[in-house]
N, C-alpha and C positions, 0 to 999 in steps of 0.2 A: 095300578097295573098288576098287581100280586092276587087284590083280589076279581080280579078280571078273570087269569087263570084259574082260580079255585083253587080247592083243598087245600091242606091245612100249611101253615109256618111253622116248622118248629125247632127249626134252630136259626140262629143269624150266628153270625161273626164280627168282632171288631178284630181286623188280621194285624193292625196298627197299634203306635201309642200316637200316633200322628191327629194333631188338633179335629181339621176338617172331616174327620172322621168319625173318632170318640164323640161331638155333639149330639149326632143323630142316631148313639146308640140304644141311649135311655129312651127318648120318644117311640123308636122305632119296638121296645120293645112293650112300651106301655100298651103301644099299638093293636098288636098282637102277643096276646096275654098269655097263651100258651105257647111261648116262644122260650127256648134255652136259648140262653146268651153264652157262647164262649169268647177268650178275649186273649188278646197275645199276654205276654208276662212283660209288667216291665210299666204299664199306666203309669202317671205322673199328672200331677198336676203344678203350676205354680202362681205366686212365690210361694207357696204353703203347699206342702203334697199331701195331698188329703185323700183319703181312701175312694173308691169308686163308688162308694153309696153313697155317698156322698152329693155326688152328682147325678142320683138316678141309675146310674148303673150296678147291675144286680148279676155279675156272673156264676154260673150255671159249670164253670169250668174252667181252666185255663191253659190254653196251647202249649205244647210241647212236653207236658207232665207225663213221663211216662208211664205213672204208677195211674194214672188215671184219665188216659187218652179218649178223645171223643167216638161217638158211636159210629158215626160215618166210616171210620177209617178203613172199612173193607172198601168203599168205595169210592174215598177221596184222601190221597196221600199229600202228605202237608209236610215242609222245610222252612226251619225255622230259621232267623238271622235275627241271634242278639246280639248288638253291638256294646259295649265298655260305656256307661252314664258316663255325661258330658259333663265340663263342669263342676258345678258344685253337688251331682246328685242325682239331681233336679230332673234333667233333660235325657231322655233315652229312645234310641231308634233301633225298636225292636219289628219285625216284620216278616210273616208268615206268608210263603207260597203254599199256592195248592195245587195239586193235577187231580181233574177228573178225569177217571180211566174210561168213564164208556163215554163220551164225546172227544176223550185224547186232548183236551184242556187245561191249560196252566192258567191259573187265576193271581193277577201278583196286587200290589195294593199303587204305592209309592215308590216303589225302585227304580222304574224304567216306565215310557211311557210312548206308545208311535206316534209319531207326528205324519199323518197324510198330507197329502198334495193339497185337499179341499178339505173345507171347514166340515163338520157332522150336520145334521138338519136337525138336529136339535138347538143350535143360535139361528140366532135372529137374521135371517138377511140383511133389515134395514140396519142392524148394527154392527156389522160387516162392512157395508157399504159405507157408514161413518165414517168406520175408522178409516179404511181406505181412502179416504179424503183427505186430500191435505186444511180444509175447513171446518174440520172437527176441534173441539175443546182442546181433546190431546195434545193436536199437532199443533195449534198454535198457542195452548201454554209452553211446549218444548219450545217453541220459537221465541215468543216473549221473553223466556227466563233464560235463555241463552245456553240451554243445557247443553252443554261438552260442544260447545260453537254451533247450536244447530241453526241458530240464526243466517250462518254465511254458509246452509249445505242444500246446493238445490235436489229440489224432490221432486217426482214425478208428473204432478199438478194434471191427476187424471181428468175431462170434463165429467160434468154428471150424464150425458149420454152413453159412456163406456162402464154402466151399471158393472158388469160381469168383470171388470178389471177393477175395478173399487173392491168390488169382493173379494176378489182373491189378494187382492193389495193389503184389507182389511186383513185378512186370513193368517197371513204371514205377518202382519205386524201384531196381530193379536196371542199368535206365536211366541213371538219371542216377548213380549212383555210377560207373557205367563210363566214363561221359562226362566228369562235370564231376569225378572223385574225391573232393572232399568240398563235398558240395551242401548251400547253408542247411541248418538245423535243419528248417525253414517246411518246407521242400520234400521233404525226406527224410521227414518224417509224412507230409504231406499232397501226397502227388508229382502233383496232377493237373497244376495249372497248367502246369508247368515242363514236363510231361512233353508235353501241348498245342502246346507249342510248337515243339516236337521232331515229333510224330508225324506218319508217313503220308509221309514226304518226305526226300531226302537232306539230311545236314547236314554242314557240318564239325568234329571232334569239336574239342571247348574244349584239351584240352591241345594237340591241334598247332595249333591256331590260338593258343594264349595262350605255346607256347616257341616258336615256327617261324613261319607263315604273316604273324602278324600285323606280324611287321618288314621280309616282302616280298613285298607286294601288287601291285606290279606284275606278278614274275614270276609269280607263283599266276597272278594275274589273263587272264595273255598263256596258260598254259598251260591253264587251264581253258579258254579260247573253242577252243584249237586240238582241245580233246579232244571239245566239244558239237560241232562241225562235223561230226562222224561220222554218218552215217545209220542210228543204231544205232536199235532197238527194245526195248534190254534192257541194262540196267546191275547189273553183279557187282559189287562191295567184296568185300574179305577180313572184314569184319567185318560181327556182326548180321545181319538176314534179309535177302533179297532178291527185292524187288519182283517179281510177275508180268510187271508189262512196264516200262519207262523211257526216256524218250529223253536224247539228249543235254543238253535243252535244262532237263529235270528236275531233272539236273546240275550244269549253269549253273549253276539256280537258288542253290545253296550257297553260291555264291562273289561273289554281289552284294556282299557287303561290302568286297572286295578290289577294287571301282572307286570307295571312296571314300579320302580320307587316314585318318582316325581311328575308320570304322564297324565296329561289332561287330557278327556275325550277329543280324540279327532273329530266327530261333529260339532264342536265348536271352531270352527272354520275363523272366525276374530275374537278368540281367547282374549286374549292382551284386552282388546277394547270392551266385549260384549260382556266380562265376567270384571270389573273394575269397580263399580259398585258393589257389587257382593265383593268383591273382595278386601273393600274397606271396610265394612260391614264384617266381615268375619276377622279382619288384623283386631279390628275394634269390641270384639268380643272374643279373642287371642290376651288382648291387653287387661283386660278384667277377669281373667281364667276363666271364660265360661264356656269358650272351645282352647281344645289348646293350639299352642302356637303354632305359624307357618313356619315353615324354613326355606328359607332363600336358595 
């Protein structure tokens, strides 16, 4: 698609130390050979943290250095969020907003992401439709193994005639699986609620809020207000759709819970059940130091 547009590449970004990212940065620049790579500070690898040549990646620069800040920056102003390595080291969630001034765009990576009403057209219909079935793998491995009682929770048992509510049924259950990884039983049949609480608005997803965000609410907090101050009209995530228009202020809205001590996002509408998973997942990575500890 890049080179459909024409002319040339010559910069990329890795704005993350985030895995799904960092892979496709070395390829992408192999790619296009005259491409400067800039890259947040902070990369990691594990168990061995090995430099980024390592792996292919050859930067050209690194974010936030003010002695040697990137060329763009008359016309893309960039807000950095480094958070305190997890851990033993190892693990760091460092992540660079951007605003483009002449389209009035805030470009973010991982932080926040909108969840619309409808799936993007970029998946699959027919695997939309799946999911939304209760005759799919999914739903009846969750049945078979009994996950968190789903066995005795009736679901909606759409027919295959009502193709367009399979889909959005799909939509919403593929929702929250992305999000919360393993969502109640309750939720994963019957995804309205959950999915409610979510839709039509940025959110921040559960796992980086349940390993990362949630142990430092301040800085989120200081770095969210510096990134809405932007007089943006339009707000990008790397993930999920994106909204026709956004301000910054829409933004904001995600990170209310990071001005309180103990608040969990209000779009998780069944906290308690939808984040229980991760959240023995993160007690059990509390217990090996490699986040630190909740508090009750």
């Amino acid at each position: 698609m890049l080179r459909e547009l024409g002319g040339e590449v010559k910069y990329a970004v890795l704005s993350t130390t985030m895995y799904e990212h960092k892979i496709f940065a070395g390829p992408f620049q192999r790619a296009f050979k005259g491409c400067a790579l800039w890259v947040a500070p902070g990369q990691f690898s594990f168990p061995l943290d090995l430099p980024n040549e390592f792996f292919g990646i050859f930067p050209a620069g690194v974010l936030g250095d003010a002695k040697d800040p990137p060329p763009w920056e008359d016309e893309i102003e960039s807000e950095l969020l480094t958070l305190p390595a997890l851990g033993y080291g190892f693990y760091r969630y460092n992540e660079c907003a951007f605003y483009h001034k002449a389209s009035r765009s805030i470009l973010i990576t991982d932080a926040a992401v909108y969840v619309g009403e409808r799936a993007p057209e970029v998946i699959e219909q027919r695997d939309l439709e799946s999911l939304g079935s209760d005759e799919c793998f999914t739903i009846k491995l969750l049945k078979f193994g009994n996950y968190r009682g789903g066995r005795n929770i009736a679901s909606p048992q759409i027919p295959a005639s009502q193709r367009q509510k399979r889909i959005i049924n799909g939509w919403q259950r593929m929702v929250l699986f992305s999000l919360f990884i393993a969502p109640d039983a309750k939720n994963i049949l019957n995804p309205g609620t959950s999915f409610r609480g979510l839709a039509n608005k940025f959110v921040v997803s559960p796992i980086v809020y349940m390993v990362v965000f949630q142990f430092y609410r301040a800085e989120v907090a200081t770095w969210a207000r510096k990134v809405s101050k932007w007089n943006a009209k339009r707000v990008v995530a790397s993930h999920f759709p994106i909204p026709d228009s956004a301000s910054g202020k829409d933004l904001l809205n995600a990170f209310k819970w990071a001005e309180t001590p103990n608040g969990v996002p209000a779009e998780y509408v069944d906290a308690k059940n939808d984040l229980a998973s991760l959240n023995l997942v993160v007690r059990i990575l509390g217990a090996i130091n490699a986040v630190p500890k909740q508090t009750d």
